[in-house]
C-alpha positions as a LaTeX table, in Angstrom:
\begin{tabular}{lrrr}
\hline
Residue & $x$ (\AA) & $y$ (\AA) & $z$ (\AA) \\
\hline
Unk1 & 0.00 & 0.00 & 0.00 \\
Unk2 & 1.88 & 3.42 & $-0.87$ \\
Unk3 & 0.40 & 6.14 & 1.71 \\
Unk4 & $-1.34$ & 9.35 & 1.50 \\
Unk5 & $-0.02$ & 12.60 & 3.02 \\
Unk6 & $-2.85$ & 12.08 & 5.35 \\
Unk7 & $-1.80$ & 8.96 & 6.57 \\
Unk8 & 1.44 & 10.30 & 7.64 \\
Unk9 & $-0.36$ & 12.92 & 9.55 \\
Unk10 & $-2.16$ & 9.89 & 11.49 \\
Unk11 & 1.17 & 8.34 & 11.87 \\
Unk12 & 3.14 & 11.12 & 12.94 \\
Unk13 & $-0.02$ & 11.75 & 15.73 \\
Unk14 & 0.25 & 8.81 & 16.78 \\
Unk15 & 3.66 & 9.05 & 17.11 \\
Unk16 & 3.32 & 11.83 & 19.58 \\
Unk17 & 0.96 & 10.26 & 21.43 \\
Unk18 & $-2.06$ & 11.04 & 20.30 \\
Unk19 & $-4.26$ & 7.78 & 20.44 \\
Unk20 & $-7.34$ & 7.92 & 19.38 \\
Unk21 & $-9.56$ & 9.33 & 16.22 \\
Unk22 & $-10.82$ & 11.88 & 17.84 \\
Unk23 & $-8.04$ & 12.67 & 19.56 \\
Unk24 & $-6.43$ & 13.31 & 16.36 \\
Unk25 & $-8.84$ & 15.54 & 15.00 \\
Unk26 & $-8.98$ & 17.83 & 17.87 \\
Unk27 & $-5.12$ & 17.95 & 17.58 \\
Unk28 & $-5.22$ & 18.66 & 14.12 \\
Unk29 & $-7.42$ & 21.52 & 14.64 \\
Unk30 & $-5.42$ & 22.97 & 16.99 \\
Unk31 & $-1.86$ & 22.55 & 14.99 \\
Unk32 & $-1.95$ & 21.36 & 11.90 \\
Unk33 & $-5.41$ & 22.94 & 10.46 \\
Unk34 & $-3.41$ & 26.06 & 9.10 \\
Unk35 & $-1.72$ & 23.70 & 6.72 \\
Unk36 & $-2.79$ & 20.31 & 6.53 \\
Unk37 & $-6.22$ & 20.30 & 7.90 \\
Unk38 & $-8.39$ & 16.35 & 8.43 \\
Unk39 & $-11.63$ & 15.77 & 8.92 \\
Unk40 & $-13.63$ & 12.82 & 11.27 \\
Unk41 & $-14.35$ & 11.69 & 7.59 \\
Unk42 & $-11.00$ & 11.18 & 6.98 \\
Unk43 & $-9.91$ & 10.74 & 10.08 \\
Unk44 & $-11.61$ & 7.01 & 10.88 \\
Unk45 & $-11.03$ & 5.47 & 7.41 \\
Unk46 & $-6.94$ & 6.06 & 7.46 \\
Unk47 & $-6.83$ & 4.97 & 10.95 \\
Unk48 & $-8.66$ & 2.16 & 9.61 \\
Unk49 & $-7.04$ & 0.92 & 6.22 \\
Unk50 & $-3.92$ & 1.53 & 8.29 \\
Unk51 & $-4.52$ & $-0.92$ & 10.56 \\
Unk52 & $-6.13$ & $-3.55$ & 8.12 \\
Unk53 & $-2.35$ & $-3.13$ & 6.64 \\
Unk54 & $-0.30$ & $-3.45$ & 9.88 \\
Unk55 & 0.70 & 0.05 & 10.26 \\
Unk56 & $-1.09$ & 0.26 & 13.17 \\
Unk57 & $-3.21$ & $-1.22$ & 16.18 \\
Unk58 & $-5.83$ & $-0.76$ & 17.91 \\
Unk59 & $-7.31$ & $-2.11$ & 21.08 \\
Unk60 & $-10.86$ & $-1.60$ & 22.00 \\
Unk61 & $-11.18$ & 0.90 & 24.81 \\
Unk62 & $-15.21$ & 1.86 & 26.04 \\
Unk63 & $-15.57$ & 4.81 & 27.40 \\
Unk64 & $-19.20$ & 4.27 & 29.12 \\
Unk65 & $-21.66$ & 3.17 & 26.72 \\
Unk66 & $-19.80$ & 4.86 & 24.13 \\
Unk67 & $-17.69$ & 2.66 & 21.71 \\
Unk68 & $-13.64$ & 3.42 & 21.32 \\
Unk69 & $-10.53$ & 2.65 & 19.93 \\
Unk70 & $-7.31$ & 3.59 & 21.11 \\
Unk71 & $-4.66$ & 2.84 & 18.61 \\
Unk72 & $-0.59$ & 2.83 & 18.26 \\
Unk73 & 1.91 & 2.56 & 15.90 \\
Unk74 & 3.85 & $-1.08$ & 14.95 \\
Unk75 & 7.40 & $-1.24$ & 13.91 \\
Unk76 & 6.12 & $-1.42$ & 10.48 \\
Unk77 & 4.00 & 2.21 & 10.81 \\
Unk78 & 7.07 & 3.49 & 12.55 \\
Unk79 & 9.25 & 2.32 & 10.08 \\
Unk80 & 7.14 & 3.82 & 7.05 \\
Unk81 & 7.00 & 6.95 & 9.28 \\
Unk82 & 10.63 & 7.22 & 9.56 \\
Unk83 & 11.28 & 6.78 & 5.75 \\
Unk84 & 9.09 & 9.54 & 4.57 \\
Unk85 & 10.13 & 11.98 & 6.73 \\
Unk86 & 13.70 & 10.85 & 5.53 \\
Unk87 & 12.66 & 10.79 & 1.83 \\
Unk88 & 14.68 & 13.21 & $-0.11$ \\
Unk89 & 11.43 & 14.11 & $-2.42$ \\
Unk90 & 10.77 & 17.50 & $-2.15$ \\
Unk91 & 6.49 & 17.46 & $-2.28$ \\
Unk92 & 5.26 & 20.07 & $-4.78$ \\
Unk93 & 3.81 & 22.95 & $-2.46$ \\
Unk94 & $-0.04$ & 23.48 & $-3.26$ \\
Unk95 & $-2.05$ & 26.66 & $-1.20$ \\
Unk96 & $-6.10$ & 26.12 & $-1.41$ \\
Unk97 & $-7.25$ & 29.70 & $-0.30$ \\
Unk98 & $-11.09$ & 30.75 & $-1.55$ \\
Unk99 & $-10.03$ & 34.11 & $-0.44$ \\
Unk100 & $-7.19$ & 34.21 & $-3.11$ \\
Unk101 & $-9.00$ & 32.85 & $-5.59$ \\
Unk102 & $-12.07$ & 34.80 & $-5.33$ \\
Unk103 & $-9.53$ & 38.24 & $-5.32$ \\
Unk104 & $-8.00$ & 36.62 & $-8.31$ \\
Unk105 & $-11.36$ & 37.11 & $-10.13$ \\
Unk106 & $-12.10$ & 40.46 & $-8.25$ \\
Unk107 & $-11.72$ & 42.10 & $-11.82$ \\
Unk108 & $-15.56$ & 40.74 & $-12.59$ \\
Unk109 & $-16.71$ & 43.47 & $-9.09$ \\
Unk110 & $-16.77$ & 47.04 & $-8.55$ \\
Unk111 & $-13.86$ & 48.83 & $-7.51$ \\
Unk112 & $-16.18$ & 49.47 & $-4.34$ \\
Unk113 & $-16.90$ & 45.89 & $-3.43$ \\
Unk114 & $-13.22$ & 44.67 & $-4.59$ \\
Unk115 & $-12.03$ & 46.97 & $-1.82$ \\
Unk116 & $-14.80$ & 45.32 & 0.60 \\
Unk117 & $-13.81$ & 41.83 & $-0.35$ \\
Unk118 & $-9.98$ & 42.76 & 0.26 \\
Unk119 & $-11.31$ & 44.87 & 3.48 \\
Unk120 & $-12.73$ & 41.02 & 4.53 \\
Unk121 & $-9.95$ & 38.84 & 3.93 \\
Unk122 & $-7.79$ & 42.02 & 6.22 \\
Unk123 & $-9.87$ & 41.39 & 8.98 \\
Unk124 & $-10.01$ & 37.65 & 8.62 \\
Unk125 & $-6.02$ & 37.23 & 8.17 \\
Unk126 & $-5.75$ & 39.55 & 11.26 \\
Unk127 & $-8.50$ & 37.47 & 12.95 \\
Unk128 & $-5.84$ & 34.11 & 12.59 \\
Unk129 & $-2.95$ & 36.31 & 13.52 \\
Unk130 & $-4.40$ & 36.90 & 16.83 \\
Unk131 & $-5.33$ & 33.55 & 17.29 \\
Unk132 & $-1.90$ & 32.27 & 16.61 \\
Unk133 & $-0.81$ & 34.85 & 18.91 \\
Unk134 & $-2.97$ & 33.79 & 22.04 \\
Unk135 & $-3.52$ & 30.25 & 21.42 \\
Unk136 & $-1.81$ & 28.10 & 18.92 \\
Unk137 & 2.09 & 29.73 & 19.47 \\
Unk138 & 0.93 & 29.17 & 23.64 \\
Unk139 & 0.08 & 25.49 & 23.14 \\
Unk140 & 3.33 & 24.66 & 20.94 \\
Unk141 & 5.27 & 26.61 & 23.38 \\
Unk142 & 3.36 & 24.13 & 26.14 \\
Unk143 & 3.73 & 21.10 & 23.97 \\
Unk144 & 7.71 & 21.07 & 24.66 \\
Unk145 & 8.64 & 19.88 & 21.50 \\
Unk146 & 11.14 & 21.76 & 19.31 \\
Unk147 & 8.99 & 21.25 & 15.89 \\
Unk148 & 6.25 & 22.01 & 16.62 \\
Unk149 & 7.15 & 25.50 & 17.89 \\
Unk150 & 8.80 & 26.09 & 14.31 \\
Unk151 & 6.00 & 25.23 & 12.32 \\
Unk152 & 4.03 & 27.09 & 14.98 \\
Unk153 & 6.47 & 30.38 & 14.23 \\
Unk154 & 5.96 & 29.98 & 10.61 \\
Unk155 & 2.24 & 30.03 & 10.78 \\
Unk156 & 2.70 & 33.45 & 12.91 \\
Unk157 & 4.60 & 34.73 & 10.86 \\
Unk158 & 3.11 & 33.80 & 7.83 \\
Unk159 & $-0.60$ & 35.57 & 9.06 \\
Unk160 & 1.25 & 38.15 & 10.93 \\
Unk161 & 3.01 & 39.43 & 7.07 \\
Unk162 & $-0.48$ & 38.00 & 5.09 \\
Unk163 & $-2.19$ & 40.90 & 7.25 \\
Unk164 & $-0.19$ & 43.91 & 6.69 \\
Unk165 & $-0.12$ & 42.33 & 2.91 \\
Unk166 & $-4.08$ & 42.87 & 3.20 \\
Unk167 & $-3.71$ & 46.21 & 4.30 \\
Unk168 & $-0.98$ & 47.44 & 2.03 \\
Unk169 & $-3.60$ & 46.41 & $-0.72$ \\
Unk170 & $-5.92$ & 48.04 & 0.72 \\
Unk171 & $-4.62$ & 51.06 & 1.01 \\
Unk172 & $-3.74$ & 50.56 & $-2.54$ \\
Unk173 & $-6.72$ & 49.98 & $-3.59$ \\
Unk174 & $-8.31$ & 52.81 & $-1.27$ \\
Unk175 & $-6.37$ & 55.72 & $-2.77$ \\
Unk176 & $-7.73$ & 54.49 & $-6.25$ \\
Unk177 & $-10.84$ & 54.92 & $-5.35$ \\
Unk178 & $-10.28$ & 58.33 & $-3.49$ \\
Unk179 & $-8.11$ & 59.71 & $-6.66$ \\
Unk180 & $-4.93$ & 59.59 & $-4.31$ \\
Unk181 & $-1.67$ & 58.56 & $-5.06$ \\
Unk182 & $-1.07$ & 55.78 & $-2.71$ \\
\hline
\end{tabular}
């Protein structure tokens, strides 16, 4: 079986100790999400072809009346886990932002409501900035693993420059509209 990205995201949980599918999810949303994001959808069916090909096991854990399933890595998942993060194939790097591509066809609005829709995506990158600042760069910091905290840093500084990008275009964009040189 050659593995998904996403399957190396449920390995490399699991590696850190994060055991179940839910468990995984929530951790995703609070690290990952800002650039490789999993659903429960997806979640449950890796965890599961990954065990059905020894990657993984998983050991049937109630919790009251409600089924779950704890799971770990074998030497096998390990192994596979270890070679792609070894692997000296450099992905292709692919952004999916509806914000960029609806201002890439911001030509087809107003000048009025292209400055509105830029005015959003401001307020929305700003919106992530501050979250990164107060929660996510908090929890990596708390996490005490080196990694983690980088990739945490990046996304920071990634929204923190994405927001005064916004507003630079705004203004841009603003002292069209007013007849001002910018």
């Amino acid at each position: 079986m050659r593995l998904r990205p996403g399957a190396y995201l449920i390995l490399g949980m699991l590696e850190r100790g994060v055991r179940t599918g839910y468990s995984i999810k929530r951790t995703v949303d609070r690290s990952t999400r800002f650039f490789w994001a999993a659903s429960l959808a997806q979640v449950y069916p890796e965890l599961a072809a990954l065990e059905a090909d020894g990657y993984v096991t998983g050991t049937e854990e109630p919790h009251g009346n409600r089924p779950r399933k704890s799971y770990r890595l074998t030497d096998k998942g390990r192994a596979a886990l270890g070679e792609w993060l070894r692997s000296e194939r450099v992905p292709d790097f692919e952004q999916r932002d509806e914000g960029l591509l609806r201002l890439f066809f911001a030509d087809a609005l107003p000048p009025e409501d292209a400055l509105e829709l830029v005015r959003r995506l401001r307020a929305r990158a700003e919106q992530i900035d501050a979250r990164f600042q107060a929660e996510i760069l908090p929890l990596a910091r708390q996490a005490g693993s080196r990694f983690p905290l980088i990739v945490a840093r990046e996304g920071a500084d990634y929204f923190a420059w994405r927001a005064d990008w916004f507003r630079r275009i705004e203004a841009e964009l603003a002292s069209e509209l007013d007849g001002t040189t910018p």
